[in-house]
MARPA-591956 format. One record per atom (N, C-alpha, C, O): residue in three letters; residue number from 1; atom name; x, y, z; chain. Coordinates in steps of 0.02 Angstrom, whole numbers, plus 50000, padded with zeros to 5 digits. Each point is the difference from the previous one (the first is absolute). Layout:
residu;num;atome;px;py;pz;chaine
ala;NUM;CA;X;Y;Z;A
...
***
This chain:
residu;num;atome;px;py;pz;chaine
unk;1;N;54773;56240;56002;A
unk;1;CA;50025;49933;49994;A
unk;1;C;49946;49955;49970;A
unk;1;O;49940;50003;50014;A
unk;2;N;50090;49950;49939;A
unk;2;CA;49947;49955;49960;A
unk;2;C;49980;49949;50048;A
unk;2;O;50046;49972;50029;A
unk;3;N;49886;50009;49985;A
unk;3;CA;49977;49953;50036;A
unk;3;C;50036;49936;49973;A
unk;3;O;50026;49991;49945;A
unk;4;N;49967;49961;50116;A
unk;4;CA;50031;49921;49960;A
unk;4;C;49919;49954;50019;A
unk;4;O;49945;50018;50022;A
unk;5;N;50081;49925;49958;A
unk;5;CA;49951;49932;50021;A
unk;5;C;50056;49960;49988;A
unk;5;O;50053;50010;49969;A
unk;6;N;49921;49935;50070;A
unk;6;CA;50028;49939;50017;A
unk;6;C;49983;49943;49926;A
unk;6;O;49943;49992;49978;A
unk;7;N;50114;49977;49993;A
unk;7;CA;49965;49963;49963;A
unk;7;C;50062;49938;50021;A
unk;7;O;50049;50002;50037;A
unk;8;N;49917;49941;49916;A
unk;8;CA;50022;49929;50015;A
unk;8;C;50044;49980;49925;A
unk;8;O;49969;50007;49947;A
unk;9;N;50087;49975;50052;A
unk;9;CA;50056;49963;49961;A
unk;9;C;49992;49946;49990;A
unk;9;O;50018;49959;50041;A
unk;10;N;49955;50024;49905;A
unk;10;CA;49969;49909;50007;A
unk;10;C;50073;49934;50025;A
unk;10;O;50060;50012;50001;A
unk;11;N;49923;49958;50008;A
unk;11;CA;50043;49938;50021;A
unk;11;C;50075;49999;49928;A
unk;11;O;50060;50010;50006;A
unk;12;N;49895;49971;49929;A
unk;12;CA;50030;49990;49941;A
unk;12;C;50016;50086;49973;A
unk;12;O;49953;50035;49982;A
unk;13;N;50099;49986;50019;A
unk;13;CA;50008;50063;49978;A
unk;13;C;50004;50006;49932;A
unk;13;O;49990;49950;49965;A
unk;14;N;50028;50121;50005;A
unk;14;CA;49994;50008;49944;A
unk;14;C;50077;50052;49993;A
unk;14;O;50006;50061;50004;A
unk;15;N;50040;49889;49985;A
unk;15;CA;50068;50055;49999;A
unk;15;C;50020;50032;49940;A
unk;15;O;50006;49960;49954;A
unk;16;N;50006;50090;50033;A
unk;16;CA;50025;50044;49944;A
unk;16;C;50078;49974;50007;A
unk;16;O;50032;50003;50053;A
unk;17;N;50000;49961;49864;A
unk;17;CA;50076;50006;50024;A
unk;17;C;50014;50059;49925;A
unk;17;O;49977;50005;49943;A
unk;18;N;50063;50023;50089;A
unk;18;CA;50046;50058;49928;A
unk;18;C;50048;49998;50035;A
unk;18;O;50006;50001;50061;A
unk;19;N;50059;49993;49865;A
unk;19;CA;50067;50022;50025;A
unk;19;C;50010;50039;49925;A
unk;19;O;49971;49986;49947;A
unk;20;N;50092;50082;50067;A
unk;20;CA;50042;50022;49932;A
unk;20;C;50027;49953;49960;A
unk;20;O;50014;49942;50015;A
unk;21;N;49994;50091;49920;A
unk;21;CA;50060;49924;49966;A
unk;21;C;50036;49974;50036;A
unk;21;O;49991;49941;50016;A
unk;22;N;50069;50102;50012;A
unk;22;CA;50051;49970;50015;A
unk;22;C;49982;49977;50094;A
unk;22;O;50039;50007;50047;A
unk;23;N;49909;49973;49955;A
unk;23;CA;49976;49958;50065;A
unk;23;C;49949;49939;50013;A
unk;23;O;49982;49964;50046;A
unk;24;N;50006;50046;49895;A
unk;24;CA;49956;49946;49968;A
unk;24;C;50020;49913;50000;A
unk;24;O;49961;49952;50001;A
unk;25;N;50121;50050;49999;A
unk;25;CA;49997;49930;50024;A
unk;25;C;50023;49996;50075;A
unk;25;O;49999;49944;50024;A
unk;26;N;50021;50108;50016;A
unk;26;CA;50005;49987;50044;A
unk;26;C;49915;49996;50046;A
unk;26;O;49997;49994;50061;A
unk;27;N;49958;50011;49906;A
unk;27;CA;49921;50010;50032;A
unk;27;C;49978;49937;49988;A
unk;27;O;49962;49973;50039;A
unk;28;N;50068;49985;49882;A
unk;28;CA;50004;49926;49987;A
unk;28;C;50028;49956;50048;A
unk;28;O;49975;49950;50027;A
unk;29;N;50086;50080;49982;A
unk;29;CA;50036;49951;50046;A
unk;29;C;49981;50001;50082;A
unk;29;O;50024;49959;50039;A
unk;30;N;49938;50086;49978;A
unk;30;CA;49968;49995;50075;A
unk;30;C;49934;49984;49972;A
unk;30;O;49987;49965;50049;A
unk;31;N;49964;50030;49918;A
unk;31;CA;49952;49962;49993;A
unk;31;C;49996;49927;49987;A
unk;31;O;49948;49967;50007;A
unk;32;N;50111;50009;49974;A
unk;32;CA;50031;49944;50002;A
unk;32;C;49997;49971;50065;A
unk;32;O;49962;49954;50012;A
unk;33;N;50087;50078;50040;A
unk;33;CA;50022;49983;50047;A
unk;33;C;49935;50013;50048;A
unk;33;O;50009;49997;50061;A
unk;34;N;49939;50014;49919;A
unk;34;CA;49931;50016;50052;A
unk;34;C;49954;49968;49975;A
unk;34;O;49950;49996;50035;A
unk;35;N;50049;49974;49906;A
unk;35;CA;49946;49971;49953;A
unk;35;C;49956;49988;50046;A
unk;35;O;49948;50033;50004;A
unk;36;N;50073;49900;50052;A
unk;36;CA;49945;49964;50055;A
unk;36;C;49964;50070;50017;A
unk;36;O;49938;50000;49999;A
unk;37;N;50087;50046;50013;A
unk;37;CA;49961;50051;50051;A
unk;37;C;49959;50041;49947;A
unk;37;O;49946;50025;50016;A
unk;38;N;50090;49985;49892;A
unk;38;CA;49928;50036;49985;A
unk;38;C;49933;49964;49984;A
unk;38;O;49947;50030;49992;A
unk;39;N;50069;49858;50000;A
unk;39;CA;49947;49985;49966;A
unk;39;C;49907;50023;50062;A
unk;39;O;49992;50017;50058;A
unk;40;N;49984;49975;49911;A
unk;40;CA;49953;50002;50015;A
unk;40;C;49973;50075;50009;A
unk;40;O;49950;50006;50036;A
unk;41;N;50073;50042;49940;A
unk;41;CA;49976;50060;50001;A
unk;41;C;49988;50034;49925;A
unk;41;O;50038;49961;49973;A
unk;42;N;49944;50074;49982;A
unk;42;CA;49984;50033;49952;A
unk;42;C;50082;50041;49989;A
unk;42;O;50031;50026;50047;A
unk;43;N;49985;49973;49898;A
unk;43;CA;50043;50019;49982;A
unk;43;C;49990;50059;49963;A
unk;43;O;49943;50004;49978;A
unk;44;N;50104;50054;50003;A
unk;44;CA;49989;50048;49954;A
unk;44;C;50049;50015;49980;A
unk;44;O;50046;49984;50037;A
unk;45;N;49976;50058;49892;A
unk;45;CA;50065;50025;49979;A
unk;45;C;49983;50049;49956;A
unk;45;O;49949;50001;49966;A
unk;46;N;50096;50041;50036;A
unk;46;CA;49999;50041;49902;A
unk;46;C;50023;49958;49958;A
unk;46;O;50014;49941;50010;A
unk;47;N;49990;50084;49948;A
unk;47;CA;50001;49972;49935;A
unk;47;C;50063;49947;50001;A
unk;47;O;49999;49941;50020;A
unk;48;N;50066;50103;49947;A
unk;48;CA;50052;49955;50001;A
unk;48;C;50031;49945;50068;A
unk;48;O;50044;49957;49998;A
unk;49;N;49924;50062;50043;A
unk;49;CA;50033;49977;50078;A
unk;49;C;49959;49940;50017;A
unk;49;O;50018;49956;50039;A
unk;50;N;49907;50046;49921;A
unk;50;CA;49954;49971;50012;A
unk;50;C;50005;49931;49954;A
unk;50;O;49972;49948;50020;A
unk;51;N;50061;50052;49925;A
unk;51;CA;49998;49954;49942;A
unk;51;C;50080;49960;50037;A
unk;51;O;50010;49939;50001;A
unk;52;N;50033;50110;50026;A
unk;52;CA;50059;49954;50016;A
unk;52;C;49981;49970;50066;A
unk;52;O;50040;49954;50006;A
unk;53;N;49929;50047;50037;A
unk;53;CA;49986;49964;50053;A
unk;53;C;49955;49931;49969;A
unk;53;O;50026;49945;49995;A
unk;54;N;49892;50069;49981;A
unk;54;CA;50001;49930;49989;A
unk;54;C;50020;49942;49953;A
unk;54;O;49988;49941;49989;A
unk;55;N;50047;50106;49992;A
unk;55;CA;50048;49931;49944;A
unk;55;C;50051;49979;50063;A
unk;55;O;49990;49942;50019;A
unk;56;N;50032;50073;49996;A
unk;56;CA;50038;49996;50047;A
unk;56;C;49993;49959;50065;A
unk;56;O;50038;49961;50029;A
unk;57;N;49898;50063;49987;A
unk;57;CA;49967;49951;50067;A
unk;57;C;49960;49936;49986;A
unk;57;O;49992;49950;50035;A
unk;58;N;49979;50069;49887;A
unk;58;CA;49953;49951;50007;A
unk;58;C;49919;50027;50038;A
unk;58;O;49948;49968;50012;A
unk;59;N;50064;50084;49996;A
unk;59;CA;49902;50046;50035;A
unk;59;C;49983;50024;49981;A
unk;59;O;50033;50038;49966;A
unk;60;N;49899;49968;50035;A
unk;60;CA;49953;50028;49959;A
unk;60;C;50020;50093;50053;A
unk;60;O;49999;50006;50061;A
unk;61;N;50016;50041;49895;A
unk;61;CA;50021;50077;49993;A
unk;61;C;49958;50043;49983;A
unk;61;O;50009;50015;49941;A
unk;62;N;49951;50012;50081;A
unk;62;CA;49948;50049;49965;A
unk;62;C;50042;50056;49980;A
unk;62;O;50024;50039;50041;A
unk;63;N;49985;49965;49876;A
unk;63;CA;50062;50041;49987;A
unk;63;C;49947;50085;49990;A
unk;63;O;49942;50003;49980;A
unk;64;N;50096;50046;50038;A
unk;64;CA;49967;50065;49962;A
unk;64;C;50048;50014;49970;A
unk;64;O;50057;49977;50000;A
unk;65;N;49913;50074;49965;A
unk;65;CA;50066;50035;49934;A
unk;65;C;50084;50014;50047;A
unk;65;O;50017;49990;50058;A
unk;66;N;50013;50031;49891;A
unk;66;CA;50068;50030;50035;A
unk;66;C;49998;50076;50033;A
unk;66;O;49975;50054;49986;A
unk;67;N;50063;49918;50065;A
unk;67;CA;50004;50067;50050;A
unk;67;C;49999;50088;49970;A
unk;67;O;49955;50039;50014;A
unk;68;N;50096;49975;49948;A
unk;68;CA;50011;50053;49963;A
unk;68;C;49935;50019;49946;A
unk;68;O;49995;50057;49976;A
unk;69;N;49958;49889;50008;A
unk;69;CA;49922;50026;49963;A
unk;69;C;49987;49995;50022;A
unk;69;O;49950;49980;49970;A
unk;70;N;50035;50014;50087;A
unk;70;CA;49949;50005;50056;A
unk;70;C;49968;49957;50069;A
unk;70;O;49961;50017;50045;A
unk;71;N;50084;49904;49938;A
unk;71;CA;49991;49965;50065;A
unk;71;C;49993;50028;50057;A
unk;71;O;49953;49994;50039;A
unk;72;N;50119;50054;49971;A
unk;72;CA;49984;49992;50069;A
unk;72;C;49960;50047;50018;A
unk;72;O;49999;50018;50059;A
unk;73;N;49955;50016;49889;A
unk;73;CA;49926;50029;50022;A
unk;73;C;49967;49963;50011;A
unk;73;O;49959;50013;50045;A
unk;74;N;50038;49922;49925;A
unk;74;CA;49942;49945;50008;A
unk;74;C;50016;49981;50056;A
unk;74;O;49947;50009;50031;A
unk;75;N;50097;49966;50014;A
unk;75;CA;50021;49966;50055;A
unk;75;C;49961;50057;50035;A
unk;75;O;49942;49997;50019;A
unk;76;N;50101;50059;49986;A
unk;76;CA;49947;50054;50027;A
unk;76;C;49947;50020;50010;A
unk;76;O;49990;50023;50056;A
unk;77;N;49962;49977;49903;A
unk;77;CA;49923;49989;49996;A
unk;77;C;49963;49938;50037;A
unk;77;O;49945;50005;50028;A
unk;78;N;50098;49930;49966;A
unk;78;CA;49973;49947;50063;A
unk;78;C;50034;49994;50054;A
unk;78;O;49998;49952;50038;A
unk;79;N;50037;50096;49968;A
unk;79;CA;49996;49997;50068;A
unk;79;C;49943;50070;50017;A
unk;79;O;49969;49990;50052;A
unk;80;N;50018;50060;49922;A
unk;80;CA;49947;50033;50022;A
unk;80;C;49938;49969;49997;A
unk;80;O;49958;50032;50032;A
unk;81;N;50022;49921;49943;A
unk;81;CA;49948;49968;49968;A
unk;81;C;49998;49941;50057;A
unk;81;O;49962;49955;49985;A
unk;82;N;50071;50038;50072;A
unk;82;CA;50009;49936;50048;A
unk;82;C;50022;49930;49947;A
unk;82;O;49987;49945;50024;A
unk;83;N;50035;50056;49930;A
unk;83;CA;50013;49927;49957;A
unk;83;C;50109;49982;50006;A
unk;83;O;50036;49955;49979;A
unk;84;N;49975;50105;50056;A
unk;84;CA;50083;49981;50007;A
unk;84;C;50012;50006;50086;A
unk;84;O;49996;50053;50031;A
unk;85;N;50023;49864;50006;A
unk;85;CA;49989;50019;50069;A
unk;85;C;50083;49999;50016;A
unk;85;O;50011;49997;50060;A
unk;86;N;50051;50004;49895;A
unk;86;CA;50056;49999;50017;A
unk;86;C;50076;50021;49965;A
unk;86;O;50026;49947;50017;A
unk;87;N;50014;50080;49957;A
unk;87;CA;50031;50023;49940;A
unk;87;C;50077;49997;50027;A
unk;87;O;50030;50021;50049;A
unk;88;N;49988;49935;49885;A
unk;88;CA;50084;49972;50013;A
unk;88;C;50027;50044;49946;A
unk;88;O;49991;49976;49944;A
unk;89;N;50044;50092;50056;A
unk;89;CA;50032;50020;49951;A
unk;89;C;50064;50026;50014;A
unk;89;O;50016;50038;50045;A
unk;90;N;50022;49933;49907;A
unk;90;CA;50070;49999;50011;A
unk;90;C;50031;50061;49918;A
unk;90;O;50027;49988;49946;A
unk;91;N;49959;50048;50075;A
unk;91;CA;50027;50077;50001;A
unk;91;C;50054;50007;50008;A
unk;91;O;50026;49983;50053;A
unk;92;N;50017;50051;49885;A
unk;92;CA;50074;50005;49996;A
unk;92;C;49996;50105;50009;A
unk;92;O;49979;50044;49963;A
unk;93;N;50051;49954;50099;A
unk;93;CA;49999;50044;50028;A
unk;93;C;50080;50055;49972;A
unk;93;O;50011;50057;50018;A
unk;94;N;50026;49904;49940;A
unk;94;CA;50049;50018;49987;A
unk;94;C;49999;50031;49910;A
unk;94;O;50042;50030;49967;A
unk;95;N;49889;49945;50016;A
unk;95;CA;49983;50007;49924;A
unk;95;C;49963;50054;49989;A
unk;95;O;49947;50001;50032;A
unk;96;N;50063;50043;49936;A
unk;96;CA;49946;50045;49970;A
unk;96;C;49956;49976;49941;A
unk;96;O;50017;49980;49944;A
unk;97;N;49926;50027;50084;A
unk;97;CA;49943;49971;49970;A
unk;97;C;49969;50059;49976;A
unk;97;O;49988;50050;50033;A
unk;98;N;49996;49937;49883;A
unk;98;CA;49946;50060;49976;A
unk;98;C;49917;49993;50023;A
unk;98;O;49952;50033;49981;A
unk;99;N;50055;49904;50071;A
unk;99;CA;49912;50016;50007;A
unk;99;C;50004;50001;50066;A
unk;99;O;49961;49958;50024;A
unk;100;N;50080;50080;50032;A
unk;100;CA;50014;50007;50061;A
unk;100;C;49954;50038;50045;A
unk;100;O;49998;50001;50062;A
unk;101;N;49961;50035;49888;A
unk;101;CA;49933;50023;50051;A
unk;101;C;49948;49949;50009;A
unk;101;O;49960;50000;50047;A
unk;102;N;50043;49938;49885;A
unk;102;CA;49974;49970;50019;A
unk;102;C;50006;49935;50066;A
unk;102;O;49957;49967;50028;A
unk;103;N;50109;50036;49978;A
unk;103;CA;50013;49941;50044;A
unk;103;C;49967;50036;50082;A
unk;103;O;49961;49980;50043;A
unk;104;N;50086;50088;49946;A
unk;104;CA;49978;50052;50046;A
unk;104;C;49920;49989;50018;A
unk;104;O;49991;49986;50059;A
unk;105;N;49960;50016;49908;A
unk;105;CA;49948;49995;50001;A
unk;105;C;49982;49945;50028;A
unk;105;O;49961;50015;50045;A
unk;106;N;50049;49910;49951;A
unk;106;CA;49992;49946;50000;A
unk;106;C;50010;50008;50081;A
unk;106;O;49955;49996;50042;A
unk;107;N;50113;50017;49970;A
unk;107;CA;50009;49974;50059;A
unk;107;C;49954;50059;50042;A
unk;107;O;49979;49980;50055;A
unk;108;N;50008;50071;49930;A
unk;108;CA;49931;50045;50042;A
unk;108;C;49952;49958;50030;A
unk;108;O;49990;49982;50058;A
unk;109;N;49972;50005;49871;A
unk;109;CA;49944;49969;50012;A
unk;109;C;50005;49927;50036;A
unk;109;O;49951;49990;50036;A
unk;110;N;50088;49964;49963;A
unk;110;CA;50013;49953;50070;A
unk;110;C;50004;50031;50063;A
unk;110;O;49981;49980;50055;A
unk;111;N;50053;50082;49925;A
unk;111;CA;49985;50006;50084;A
unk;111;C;49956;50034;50045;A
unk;111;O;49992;50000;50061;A
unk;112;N;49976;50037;49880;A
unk;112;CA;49902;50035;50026;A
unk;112;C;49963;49956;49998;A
unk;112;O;49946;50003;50029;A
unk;113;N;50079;49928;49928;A
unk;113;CA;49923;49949;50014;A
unk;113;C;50043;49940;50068;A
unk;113;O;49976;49946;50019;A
unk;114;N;50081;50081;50002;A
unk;114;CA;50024;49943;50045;A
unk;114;C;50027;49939;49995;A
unk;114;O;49998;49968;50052;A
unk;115;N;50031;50003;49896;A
unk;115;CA;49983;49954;49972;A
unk;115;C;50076;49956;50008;A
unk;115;O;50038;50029;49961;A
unk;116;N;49990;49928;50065;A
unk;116;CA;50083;49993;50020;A
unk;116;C;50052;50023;49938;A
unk;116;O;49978;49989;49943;A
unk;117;N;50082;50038;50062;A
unk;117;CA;50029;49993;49925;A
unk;117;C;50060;49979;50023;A
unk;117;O;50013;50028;50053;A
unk;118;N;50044;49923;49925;A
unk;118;CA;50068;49999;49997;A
unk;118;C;50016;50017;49939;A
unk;118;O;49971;49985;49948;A
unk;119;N;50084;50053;50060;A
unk;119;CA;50049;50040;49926;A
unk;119;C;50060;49966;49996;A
unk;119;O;50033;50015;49950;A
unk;120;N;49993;49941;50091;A
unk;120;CA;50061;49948;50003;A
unk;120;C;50003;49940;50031;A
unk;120;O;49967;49985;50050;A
unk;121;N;50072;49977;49920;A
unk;121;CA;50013;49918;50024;A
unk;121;C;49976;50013;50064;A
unk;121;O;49941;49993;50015;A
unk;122;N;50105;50026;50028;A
unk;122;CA;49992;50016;50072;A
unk;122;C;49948;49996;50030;A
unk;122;O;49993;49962;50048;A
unk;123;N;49953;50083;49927;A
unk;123;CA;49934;50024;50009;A
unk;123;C;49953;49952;49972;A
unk;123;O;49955;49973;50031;A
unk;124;N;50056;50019;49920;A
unk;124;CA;49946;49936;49968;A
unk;124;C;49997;49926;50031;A
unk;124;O;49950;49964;50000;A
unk;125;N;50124;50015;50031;A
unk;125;CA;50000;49940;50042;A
unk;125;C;49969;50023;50042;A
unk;125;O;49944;49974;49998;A
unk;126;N;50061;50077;50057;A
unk;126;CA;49963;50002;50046;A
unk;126;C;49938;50000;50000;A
unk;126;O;49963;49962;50031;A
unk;127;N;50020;50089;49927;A
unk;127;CA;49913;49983;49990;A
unk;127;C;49961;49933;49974;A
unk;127;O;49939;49991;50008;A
unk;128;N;50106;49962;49960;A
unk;128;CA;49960;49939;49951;A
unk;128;C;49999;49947;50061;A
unk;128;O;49964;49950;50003;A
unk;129;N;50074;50068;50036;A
unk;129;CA;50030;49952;50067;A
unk;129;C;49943;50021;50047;A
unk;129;O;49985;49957;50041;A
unk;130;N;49975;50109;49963;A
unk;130;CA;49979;50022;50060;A
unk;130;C;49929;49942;50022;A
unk;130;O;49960;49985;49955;A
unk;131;N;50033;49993;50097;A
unk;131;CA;49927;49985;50027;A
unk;131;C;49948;50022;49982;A
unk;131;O;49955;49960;49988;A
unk;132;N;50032;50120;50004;A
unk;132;CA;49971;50005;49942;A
unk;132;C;49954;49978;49927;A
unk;132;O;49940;49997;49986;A
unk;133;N;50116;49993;49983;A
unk;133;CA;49997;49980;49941;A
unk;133;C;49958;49905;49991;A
unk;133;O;49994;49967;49948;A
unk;134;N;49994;50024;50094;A
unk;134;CA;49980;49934;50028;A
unk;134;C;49910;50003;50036;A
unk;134;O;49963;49953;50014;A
unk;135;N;50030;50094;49990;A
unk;135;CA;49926;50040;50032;A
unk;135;C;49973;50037;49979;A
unk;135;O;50024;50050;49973;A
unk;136;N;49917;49936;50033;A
unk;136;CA;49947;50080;50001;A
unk;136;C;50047;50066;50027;A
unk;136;O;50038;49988;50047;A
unk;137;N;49962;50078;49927;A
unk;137;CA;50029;50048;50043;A
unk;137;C;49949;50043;50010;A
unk;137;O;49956;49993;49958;A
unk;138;N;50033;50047;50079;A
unk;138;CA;49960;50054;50013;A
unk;138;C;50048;50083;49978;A
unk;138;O;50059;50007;50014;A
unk;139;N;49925;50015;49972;A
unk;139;CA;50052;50058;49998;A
unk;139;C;49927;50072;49986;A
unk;139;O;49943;49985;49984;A
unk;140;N;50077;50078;50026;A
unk;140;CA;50003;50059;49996;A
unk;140;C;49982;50042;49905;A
unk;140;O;50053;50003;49968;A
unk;141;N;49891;50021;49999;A
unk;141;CA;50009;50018;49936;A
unk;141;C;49958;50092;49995;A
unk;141;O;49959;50023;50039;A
unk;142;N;50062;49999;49920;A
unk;142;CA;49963;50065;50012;A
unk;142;C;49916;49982;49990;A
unk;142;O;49979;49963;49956;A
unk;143;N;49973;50077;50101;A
unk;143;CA;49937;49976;49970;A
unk;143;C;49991;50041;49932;A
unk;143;O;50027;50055;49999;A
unk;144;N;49945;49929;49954;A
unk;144;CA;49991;50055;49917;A
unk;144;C;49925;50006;50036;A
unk;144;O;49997;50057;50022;A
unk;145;N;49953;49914;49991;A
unk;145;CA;49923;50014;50003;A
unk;145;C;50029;50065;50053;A
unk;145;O;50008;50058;49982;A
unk;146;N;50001;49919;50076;A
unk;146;CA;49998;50063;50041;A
unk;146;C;50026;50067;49969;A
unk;146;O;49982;50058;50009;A
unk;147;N;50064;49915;49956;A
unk;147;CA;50043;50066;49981;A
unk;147;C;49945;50041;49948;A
unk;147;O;50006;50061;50007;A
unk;148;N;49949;49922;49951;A
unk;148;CA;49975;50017;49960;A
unk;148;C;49941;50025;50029;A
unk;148;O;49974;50053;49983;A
unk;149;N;50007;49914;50055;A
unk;149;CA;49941;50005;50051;A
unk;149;C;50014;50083;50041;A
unk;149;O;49962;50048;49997;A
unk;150;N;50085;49948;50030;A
unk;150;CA;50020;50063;50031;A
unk;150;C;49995;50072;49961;A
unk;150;O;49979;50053;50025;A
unk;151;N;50043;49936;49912;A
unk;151;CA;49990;50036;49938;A
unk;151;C;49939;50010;49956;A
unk;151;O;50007;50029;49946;A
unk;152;N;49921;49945;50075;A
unk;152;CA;49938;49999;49978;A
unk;152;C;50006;49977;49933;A
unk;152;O;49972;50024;49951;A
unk;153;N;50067;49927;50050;A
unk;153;CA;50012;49962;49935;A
unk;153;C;49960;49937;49989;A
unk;153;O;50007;49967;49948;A
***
């Protein structure tokens, strides 16, 4: 079993939002309806999801490329990298997607680095709503030094 450490979720988070095409305004239309609850935190998107939100909101969006070239590797990489502390992706579960190992992938790695995810309205109110999201969190991450350490690395 991979050792963990304890690390700290800053106050101001850093949320990953991605949705598929055909979910993309419904990820608009609940970021809408939450705006109060995402200002003050760092925003992120892929590419196309990322350009329709801040025209849309009016916020500054740290856009990465589009999902299918490779965003949602990039989303992926900060959250291994500690730079993604939360991820709203609204995933059309009914669509076959040609980059589905990658989404596959995406949602892995949130959940070896711990990191909250909602995949639906449902889920995403609850989490943007949580106490939480309002605080420092403490949470649970794999240690990498130990792990490497263990390995005379």
């Amino acid at each position: 079993m991979i050792q963990q450490k304890t690390k700290q979720m800053p106050l101001h988070k850093r949320i990953a939002l991605i949705a598929h095409d055909n979910r993309k305004e419904e990820l608009l239309n609940w970021c809408q309806t939450h705006l109060q609850h995402l200002q003050g935190h760092q925003l992120y998107a892929t590419g196309t999801t990322g350009k329709v939100l801040e025209k849309a909101l009016n916020v500054e969006v740290n856009k990465l490329i589009s999902g299918p070239l490779g965003g949602d590797q990039q989303i992926g990489a900060r959250i291994t990298e500690g730079l993604i502390d939360v991820m709203i992706f609204f995933w059309d579960p009914f669509e076959p997607m040609p980059h589905d190992p990658d989404v596959k992938a995406l949602l892995r790695v949130a959940a070896v680095w711990n990191i909250p995810v909602a995949c639906s309205r449902a889920s995403a109110d609850f989490l943007i709503t949580s106490p939480f999201m309002r605080e420092s969190y403490e949470y649970r991450v794999p240690d990498y030094e130990a792990y490497l350490a263990a390995r005379g690395v």
